[in-house]
PyMOL Python script that loads the backbone (N, CA, C, O; Angstrom):
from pymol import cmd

cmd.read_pdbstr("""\
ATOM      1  N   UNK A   1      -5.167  30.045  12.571  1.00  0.00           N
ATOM      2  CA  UNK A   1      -4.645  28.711  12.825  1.00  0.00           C
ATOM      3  C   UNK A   1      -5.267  27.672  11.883  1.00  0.00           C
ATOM      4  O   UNK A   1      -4.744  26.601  11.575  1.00  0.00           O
ATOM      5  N   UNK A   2      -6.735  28.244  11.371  1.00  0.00           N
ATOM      6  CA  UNK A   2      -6.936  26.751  10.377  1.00  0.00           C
ATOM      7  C   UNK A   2      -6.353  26.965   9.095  1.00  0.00           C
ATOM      8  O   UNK A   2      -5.745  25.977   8.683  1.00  0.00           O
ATOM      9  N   UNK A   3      -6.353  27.925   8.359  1.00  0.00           N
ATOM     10  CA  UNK A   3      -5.541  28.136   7.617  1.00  0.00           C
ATOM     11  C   UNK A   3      -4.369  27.334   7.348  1.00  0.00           C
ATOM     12  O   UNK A   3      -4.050  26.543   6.461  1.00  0.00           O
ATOM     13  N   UNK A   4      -3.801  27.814   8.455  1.00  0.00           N
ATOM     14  CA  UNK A   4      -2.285  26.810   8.420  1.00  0.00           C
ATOM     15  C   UNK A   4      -2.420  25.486   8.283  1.00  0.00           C
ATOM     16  O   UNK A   4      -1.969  24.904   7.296  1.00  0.00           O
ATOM     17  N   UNK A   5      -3.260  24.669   9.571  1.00  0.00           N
ATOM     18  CA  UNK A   5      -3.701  23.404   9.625  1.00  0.00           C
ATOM     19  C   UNK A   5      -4.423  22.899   7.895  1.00  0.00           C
ATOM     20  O   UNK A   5      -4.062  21.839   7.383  1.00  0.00           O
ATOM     21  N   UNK A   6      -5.124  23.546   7.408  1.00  0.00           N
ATOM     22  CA  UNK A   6      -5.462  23.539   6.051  1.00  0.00           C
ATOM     23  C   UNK A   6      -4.054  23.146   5.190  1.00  0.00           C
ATOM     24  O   UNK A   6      -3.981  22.088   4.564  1.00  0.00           O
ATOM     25  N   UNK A   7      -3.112  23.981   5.230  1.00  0.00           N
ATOM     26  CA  UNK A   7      -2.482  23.948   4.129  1.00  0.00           C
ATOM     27  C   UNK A   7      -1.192  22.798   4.568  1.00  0.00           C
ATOM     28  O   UNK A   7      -0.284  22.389   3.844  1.00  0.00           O
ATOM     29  N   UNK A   8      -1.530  22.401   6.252  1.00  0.00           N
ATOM     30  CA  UNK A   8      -0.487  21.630   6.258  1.00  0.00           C
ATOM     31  C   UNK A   8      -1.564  20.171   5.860  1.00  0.00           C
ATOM     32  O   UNK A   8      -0.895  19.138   5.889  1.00  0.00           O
ATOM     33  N   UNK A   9      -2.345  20.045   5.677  1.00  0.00           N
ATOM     34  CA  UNK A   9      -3.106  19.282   5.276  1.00  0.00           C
ATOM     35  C   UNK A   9      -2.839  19.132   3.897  1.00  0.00           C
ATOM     36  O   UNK A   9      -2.554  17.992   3.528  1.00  0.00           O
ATOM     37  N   UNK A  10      -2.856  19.658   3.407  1.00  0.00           N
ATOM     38  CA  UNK A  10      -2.474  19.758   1.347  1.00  0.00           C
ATOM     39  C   UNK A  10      -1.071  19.914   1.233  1.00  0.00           C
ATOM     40  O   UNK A  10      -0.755  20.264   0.096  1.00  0.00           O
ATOM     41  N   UNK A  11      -0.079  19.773   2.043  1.00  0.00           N
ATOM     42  CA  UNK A  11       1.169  19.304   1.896  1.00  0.00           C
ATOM     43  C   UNK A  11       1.191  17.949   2.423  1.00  0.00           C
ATOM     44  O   UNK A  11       2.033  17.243   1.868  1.00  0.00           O
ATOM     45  N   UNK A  12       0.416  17.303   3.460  1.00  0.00           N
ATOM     46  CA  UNK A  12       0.939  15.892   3.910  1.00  0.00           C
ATOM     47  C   UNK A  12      -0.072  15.030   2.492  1.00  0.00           C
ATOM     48  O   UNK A  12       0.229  13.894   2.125  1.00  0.00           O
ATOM     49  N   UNK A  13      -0.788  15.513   2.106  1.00  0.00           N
ATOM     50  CA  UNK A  13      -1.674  14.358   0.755  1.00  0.00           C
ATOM     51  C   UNK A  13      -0.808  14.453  -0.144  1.00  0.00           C
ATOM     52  O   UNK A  13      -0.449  13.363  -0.589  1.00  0.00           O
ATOM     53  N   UNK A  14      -0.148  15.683  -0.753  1.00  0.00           N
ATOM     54  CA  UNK A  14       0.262  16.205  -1.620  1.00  0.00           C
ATOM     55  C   UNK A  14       2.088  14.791  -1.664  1.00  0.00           C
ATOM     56  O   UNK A  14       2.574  14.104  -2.562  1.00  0.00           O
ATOM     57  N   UNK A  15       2.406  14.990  -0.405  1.00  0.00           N
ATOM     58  CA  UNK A  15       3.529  13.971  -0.128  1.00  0.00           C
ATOM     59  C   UNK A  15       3.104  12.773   0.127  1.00  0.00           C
ATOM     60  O   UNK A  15       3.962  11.890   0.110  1.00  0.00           O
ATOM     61  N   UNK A  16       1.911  12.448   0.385  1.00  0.00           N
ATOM     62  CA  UNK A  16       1.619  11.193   0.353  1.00  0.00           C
ATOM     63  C   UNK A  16       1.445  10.315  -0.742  1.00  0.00           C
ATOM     64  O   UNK A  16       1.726   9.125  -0.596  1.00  0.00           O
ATOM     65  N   UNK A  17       0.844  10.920  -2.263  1.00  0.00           N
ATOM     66  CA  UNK A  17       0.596  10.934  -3.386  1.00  0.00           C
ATOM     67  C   UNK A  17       1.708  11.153  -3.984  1.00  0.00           C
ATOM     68  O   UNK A  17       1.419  10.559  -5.022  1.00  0.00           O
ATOM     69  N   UNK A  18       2.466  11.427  -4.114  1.00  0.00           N
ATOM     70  CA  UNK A  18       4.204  11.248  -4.294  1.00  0.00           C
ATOM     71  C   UNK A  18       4.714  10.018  -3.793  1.00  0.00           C
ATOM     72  O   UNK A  18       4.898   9.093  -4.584  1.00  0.00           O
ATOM     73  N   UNK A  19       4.958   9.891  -2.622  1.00  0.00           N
ATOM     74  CA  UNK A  19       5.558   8.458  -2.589  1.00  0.00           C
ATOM     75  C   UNK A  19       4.627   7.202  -2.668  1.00  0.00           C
ATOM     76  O   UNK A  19       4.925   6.028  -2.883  1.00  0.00           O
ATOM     77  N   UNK A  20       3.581   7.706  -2.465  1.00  0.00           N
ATOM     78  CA  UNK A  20       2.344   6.536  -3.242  1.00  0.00           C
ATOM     79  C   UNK A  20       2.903   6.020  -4.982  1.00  0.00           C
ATOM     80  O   UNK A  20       2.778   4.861  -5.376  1.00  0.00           O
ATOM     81  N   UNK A  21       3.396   6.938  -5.675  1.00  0.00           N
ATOM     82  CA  UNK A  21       3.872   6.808  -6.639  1.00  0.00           C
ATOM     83  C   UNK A  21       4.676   5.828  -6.970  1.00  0.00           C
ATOM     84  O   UNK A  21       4.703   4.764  -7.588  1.00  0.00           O
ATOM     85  N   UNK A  22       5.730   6.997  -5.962  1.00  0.00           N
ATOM     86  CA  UNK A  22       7.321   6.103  -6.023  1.00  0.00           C
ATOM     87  C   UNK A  22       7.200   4.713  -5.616  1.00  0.00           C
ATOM     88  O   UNK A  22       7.516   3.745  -6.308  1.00  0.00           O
ATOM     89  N   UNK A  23       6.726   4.686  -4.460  1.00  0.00           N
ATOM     90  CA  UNK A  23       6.089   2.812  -3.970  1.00  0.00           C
ATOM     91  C   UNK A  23       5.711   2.009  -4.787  1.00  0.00           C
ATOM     92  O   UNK A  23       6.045   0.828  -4.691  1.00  0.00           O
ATOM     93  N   UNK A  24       4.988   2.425  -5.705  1.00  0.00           N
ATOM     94  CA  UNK A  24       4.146   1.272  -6.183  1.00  0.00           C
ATOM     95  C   UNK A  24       4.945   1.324  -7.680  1.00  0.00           C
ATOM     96  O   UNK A  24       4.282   0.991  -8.662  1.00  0.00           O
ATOM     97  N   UNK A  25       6.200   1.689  -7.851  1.00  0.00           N
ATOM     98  CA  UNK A  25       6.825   0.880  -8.796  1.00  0.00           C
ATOM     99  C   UNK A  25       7.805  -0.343  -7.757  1.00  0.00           C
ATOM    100  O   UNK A  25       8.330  -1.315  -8.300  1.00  0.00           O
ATOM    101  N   UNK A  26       7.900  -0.146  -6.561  1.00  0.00           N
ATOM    102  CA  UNK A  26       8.754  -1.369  -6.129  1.00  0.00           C
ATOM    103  C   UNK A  26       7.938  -2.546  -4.844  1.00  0.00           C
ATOM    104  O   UNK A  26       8.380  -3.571  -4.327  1.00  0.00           O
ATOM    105  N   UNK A  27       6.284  -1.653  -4.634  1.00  0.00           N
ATOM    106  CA  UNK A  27       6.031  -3.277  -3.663  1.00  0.00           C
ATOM    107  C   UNK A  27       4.267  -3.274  -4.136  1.00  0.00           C
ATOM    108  O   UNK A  27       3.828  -2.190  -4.521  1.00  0.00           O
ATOM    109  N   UNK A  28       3.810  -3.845  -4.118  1.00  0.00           N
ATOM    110  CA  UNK A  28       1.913  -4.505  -4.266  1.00  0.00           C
ATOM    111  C   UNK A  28       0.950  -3.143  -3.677  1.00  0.00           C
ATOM    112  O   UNK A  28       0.838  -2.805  -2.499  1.00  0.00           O
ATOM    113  N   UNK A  29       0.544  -2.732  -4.440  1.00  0.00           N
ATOM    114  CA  UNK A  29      -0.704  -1.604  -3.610  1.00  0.00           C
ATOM    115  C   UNK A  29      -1.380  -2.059  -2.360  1.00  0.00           C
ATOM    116  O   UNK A  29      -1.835  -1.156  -1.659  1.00  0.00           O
ATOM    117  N   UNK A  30      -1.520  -3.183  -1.981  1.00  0.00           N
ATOM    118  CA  UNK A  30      -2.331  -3.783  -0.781  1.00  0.00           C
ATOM    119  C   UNK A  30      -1.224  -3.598   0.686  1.00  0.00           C
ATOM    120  O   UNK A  30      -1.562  -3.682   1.867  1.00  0.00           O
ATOM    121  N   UNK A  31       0.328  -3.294   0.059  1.00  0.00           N
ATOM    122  CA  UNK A  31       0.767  -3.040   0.782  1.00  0.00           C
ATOM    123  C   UNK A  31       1.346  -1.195   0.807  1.00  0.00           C
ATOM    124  O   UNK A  31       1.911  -0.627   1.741  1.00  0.00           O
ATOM    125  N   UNK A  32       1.119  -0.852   0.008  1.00  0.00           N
ATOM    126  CA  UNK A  32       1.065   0.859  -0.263  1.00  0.00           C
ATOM    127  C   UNK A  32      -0.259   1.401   0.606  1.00  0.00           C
ATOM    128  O   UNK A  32      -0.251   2.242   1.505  1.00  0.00           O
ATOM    129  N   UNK A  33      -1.285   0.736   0.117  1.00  0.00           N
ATOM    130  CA  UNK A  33      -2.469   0.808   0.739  1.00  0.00           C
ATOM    131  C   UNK A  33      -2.009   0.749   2.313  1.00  0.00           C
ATOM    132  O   UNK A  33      -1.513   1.765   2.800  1.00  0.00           O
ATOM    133  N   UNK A  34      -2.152  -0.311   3.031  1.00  0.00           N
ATOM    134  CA  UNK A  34      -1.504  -0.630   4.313  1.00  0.00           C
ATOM    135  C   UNK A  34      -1.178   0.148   4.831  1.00  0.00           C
ATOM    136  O   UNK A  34      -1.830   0.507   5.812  1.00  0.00           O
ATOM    137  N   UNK A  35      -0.162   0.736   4.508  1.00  0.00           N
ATOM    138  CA  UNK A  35       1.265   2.050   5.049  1.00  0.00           C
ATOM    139  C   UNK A  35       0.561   2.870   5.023  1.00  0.00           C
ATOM    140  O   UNK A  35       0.378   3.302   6.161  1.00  0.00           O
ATOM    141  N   UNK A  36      -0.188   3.557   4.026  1.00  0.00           N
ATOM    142  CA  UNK A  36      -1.157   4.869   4.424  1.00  0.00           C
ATOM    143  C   UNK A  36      -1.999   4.475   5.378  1.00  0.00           C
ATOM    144  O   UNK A  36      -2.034   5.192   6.378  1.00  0.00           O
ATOM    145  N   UNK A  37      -2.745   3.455   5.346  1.00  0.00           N
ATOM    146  CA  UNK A  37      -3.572   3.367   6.503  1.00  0.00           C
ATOM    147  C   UNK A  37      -3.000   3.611   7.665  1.00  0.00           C
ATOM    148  O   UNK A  37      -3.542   4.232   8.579  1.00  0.00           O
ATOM    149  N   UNK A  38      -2.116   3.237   7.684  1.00  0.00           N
ATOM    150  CA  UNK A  38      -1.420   3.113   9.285  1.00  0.00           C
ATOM    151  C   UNK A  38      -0.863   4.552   9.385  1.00  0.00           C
ATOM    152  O   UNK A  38      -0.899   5.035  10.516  1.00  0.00           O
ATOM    153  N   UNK A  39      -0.578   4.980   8.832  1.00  0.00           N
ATOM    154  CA  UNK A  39       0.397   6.383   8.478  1.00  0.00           C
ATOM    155  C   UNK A  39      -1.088   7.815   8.667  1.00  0.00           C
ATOM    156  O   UNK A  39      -0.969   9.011   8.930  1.00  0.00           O
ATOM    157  N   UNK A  40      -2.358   6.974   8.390  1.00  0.00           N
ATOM    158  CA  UNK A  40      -3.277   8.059   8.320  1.00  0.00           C
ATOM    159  C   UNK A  40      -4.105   8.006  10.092  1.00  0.00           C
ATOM    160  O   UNK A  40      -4.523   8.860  10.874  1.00  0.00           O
ATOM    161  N   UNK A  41      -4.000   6.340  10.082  1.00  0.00           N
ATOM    162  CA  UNK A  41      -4.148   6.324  11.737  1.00  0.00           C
ATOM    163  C   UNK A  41      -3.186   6.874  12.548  1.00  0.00           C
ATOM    164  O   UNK A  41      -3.681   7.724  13.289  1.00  0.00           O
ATOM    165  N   UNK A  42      -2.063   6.729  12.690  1.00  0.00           N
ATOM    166  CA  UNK A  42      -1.052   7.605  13.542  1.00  0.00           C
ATOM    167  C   UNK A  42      -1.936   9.038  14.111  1.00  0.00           C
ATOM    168  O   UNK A  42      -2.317   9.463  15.201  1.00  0.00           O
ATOM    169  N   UNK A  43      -1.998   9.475  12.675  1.00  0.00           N
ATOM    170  CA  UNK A  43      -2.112  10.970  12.662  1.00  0.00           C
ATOM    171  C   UNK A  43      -3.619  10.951  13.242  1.00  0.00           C
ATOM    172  O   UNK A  43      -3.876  11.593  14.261  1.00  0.00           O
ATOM    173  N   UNK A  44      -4.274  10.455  12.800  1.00  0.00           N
ATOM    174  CA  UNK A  44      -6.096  10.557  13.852  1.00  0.00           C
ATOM    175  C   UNK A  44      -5.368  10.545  15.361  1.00  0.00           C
ATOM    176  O   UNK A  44      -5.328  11.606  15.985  1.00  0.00           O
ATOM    177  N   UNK A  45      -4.964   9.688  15.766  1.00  0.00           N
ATOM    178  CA  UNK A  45      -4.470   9.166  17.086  1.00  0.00           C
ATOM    179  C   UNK A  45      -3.736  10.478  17.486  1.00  0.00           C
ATOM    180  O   UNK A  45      -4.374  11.186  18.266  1.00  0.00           O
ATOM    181  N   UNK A  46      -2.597  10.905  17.125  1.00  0.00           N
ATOM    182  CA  UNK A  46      -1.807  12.320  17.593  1.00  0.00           C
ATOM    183  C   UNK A  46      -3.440  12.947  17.835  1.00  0.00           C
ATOM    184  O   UNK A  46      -4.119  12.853  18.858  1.00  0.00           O
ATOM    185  N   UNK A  47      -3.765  13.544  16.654  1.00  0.00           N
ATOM    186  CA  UNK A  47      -4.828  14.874  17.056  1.00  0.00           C
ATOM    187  C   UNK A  47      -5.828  14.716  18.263  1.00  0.00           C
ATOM    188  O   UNK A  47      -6.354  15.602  18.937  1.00  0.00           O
ATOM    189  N   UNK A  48      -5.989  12.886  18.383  1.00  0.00           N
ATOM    190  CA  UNK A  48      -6.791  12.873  19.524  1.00  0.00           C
ATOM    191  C   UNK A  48      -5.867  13.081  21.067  1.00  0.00           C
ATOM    192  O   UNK A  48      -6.250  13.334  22.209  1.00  0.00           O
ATOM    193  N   UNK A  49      -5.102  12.946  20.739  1.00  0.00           N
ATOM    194  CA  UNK A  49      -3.753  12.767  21.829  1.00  0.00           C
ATOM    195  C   UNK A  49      -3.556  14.160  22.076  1.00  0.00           C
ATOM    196  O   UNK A  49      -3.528  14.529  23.250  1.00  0.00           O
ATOM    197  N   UNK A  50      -3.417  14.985  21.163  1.00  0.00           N
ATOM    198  CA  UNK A  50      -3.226  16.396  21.630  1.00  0.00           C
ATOM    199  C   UNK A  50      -4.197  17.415  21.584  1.00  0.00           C
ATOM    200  O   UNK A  50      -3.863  18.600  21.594  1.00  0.00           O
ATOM    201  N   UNK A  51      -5.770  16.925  21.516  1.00  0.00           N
ATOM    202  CA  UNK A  51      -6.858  17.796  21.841  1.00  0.00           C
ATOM    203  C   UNK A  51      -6.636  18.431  23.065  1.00  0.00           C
ATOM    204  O   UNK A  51      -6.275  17.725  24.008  1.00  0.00           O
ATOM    205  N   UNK A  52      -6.773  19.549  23.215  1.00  0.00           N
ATOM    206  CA  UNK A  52      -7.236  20.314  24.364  1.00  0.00           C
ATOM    207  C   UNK A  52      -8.517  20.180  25.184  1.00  0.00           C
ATOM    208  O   UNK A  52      -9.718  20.264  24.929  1.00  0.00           O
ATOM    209  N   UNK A  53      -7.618  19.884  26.509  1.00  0.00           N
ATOM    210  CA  UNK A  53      -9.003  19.727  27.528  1.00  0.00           C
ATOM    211  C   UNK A  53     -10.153  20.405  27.827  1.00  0.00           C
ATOM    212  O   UNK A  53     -11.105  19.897  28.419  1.00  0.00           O
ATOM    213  N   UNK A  54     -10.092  21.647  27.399  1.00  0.00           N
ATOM    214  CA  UNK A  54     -10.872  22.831  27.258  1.00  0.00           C
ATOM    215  C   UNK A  54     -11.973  22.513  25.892  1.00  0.00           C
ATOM    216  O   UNK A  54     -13.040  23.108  25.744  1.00  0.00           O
ATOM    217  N   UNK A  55     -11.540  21.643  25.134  1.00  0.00           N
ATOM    218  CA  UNK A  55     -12.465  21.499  24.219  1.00  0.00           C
ATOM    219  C   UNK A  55     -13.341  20.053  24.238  1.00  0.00           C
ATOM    220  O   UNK A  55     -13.632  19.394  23.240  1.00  0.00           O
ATOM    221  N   UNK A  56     -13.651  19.766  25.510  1.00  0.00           N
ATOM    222  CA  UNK A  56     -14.389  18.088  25.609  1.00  0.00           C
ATOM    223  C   UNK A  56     -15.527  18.759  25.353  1.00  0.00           C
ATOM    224  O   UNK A  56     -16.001  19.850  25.669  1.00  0.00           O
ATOM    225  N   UNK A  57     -15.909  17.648  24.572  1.00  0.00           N
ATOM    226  CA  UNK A  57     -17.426  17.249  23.753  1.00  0.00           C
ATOM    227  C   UNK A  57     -17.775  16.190  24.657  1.00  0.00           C
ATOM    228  O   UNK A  57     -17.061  15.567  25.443  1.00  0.00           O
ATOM    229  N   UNK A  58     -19.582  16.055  24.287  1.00  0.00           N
ATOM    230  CA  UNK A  58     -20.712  15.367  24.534  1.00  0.00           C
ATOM    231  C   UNK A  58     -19.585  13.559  24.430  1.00  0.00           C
ATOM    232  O   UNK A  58     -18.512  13.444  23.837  1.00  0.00           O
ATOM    233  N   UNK A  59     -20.150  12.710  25.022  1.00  0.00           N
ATOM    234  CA  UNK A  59     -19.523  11.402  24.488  1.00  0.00           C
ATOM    235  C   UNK A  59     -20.028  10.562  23.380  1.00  0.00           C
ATOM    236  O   UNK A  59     -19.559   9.636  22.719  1.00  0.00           O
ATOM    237  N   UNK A  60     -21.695  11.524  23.419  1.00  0.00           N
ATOM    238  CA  UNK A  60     -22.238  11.028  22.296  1.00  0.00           C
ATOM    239  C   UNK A  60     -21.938  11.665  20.722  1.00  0.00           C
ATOM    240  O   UNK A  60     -22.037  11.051  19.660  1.00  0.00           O
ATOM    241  N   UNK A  61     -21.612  12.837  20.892  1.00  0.00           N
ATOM    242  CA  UNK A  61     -20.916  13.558  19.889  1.00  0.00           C
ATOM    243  C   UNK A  61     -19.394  13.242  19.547  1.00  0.00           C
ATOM    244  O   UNK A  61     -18.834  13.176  18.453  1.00  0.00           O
ATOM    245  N   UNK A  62     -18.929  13.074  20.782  1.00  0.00           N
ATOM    246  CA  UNK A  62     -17.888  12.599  19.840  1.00  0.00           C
ATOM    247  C   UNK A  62     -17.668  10.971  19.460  1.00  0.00           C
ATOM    248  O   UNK A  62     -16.681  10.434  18.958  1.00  0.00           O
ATOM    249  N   UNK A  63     -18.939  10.391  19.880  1.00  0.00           N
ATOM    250  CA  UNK A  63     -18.790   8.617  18.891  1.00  0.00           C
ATOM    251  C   UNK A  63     -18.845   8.997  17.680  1.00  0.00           C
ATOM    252  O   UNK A  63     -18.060   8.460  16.898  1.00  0.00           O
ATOM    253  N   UNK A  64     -19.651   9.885  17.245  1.00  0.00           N
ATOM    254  CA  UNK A  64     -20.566  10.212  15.639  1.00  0.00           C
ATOM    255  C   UNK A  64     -18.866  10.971  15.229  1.00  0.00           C
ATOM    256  O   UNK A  64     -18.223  10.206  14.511  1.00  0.00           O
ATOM    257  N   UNK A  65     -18.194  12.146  15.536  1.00  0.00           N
ATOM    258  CA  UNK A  65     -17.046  12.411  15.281  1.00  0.00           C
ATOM    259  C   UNK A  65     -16.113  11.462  14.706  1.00  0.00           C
ATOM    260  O   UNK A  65     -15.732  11.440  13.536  1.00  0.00           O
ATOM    261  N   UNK A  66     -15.744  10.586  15.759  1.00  0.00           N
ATOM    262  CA  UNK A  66     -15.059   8.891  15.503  1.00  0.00           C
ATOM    263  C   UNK A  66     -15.436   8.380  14.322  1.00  0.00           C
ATOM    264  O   UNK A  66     -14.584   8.321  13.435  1.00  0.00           O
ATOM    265  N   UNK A  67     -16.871   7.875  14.046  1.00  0.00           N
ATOM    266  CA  UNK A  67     -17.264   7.236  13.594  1.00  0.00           C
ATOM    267  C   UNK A  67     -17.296   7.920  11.986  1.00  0.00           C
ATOM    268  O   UNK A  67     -17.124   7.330  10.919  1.00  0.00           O
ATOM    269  N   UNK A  68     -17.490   8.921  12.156  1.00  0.00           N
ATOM    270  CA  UNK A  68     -17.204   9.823  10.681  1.00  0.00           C
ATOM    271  C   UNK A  68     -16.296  10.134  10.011  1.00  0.00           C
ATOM    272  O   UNK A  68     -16.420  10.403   8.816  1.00  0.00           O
ATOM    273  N   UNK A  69     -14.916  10.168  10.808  1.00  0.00           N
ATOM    274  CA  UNK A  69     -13.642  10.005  10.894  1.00  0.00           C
ATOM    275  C   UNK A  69     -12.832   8.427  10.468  1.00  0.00           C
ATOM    276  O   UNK A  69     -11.707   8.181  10.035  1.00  0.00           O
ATOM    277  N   UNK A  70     -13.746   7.750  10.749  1.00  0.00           N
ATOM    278  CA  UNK A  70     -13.170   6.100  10.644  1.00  0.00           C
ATOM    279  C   UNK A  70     -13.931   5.927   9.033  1.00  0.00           C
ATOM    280  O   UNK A  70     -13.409   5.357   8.074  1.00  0.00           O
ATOM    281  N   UNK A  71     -15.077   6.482   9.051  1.00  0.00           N
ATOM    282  CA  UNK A  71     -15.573   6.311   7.624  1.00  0.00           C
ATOM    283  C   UNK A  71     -14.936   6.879   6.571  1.00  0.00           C
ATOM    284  O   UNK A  71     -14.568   6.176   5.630  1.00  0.00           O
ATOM    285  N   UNK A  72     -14.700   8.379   6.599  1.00  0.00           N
ATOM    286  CA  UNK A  72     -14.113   9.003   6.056  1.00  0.00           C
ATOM    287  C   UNK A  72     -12.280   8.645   5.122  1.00  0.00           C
ATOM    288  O   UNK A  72     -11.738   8.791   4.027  1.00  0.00           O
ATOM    289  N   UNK A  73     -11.993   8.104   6.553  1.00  0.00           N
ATOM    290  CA  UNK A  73     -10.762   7.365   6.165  1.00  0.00           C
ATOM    291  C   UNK A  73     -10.337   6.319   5.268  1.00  0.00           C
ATOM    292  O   UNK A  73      -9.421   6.180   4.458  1.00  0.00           O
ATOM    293  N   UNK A  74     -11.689   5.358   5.844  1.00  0.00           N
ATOM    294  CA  UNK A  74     -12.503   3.842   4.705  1.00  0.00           C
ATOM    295  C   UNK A  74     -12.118   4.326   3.282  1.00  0.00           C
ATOM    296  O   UNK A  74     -11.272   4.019   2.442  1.00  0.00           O
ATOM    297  N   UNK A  75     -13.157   5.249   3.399  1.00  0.00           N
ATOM    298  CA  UNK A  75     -13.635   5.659   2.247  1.00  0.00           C
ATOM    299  C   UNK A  75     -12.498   5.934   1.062  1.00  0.00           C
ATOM    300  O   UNK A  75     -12.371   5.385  -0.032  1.00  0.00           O
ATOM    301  N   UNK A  76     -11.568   7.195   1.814  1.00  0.00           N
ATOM    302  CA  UNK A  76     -10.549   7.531   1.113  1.00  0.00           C
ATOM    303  C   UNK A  76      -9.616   6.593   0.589  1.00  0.00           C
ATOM    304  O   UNK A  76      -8.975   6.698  -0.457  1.00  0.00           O
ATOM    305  N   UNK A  77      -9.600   5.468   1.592  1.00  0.00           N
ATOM    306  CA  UNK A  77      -8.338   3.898   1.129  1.00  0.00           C
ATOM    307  C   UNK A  77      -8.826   3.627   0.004  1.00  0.00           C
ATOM    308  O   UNK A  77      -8.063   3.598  -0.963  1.00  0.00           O
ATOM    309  N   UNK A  78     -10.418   3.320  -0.188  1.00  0.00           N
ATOM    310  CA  UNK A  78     -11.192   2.551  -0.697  1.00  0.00           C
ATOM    311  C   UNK A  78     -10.918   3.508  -2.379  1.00  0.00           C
ATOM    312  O   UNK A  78     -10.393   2.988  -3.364  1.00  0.00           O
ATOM    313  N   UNK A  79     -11.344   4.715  -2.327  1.00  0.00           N
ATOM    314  CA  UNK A  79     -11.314   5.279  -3.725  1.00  0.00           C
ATOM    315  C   UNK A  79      -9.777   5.426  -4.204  1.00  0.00           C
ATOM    316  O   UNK A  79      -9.434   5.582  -5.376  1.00  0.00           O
ATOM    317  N   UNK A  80      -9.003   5.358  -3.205  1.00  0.00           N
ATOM    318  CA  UNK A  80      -7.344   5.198  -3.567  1.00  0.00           C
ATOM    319  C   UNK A  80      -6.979   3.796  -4.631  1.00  0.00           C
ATOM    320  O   UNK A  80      -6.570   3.587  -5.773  1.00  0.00           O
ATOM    321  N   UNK A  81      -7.451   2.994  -3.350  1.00  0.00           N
ATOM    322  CA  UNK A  81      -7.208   1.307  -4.333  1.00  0.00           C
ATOM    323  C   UNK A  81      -7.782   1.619  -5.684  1.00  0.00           C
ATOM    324  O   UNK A  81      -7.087   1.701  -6.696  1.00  0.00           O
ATOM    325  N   UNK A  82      -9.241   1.812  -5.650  1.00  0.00           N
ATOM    326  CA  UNK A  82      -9.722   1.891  -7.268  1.00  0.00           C
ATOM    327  C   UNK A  82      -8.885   3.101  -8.030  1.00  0.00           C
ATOM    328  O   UNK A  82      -8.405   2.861  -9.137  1.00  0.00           O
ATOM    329  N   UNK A  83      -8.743   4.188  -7.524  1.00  0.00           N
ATOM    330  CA  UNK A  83      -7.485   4.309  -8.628  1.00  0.00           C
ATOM    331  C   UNK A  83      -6.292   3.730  -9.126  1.00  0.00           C
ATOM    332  O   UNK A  83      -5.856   3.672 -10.276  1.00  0.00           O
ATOM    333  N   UNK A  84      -5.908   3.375  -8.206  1.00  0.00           N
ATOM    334  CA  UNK A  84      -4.525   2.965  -8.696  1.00  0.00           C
ATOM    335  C   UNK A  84      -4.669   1.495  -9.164  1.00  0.00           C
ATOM    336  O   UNK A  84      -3.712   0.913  -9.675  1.00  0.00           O
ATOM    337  N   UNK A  85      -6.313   0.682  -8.921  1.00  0.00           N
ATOM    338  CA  UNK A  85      -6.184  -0.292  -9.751  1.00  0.00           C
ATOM    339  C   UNK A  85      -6.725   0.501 -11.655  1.00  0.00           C
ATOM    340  O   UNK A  85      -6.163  -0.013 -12.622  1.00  0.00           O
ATOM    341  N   UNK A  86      -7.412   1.271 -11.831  1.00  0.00           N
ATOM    342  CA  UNK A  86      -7.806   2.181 -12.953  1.00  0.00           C
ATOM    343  C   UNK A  86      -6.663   2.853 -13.567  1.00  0.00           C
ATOM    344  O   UNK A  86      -6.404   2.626 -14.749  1.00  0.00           O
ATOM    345  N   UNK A  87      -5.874   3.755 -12.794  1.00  0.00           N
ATOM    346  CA  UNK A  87      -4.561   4.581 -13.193  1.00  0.00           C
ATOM    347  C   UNK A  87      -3.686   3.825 -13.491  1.00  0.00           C
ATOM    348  O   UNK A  87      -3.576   2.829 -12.775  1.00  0.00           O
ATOM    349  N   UNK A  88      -2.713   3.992 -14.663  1.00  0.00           N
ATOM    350  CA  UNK A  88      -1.583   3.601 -14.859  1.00  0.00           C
ATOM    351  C   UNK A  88      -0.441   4.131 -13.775  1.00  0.00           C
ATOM    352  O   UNK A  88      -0.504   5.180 -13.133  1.00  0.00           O
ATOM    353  N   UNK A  89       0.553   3.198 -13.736  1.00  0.00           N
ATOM    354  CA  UNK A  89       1.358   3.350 -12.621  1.00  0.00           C
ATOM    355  C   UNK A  89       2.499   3.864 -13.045  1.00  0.00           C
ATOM    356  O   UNK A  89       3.360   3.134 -12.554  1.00  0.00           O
ATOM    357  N   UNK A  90       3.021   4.697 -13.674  1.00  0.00           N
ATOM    358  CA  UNK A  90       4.195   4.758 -14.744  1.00  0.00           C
ATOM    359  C   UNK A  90       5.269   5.324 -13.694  1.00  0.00           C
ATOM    360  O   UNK A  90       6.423   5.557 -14.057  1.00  0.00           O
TER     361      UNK A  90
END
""", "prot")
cmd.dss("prot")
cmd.show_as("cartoon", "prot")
cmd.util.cbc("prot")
cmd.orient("prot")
């Protein structure tokens, strides 16, 4: 099963980075930016939505989870913008 989850993982970036493309010949990266954010929160939100009850964690373990997860995400917007302010947009 992670396998799969893996590779459906490297198809949703893989399509995200595609129309990241296509977007940003017709609206502002701050708003390309935006849409993934929201588009990358959805998806945190589902997986928390459809965890299995069988798998509850500590509450203190899963703040640090959250919290690594919310960084992680930061992070990724954050090195996105600097590319695409660095990368040509062709």
């Amino acid at each position: 099963m992670a396998f799969i989850l893996a590779l459906a993982a490297i198809f949703l970036w893989s399509t995200n980075a595609v129309v990241a493309n296509h977007a940003l010949k017709e609206m502002p990266v701050e708003q390309v930016q935006f849409l993934q954010f929201l588009g990358a929160c959805f998806v945190i939100l589902l997986i928390v939505w459809r965890r299995r009850p069988e798998t509850k964690i500590q509450t203190s373990e899963w703040h640090v989870r959250w919290a690594l997860g919310v960084i992680g995400l930061t992070g990724t917007m954050i090195f996105q913008y600097i590319a695409f302010d660095i990368g040509p947009i062709t």
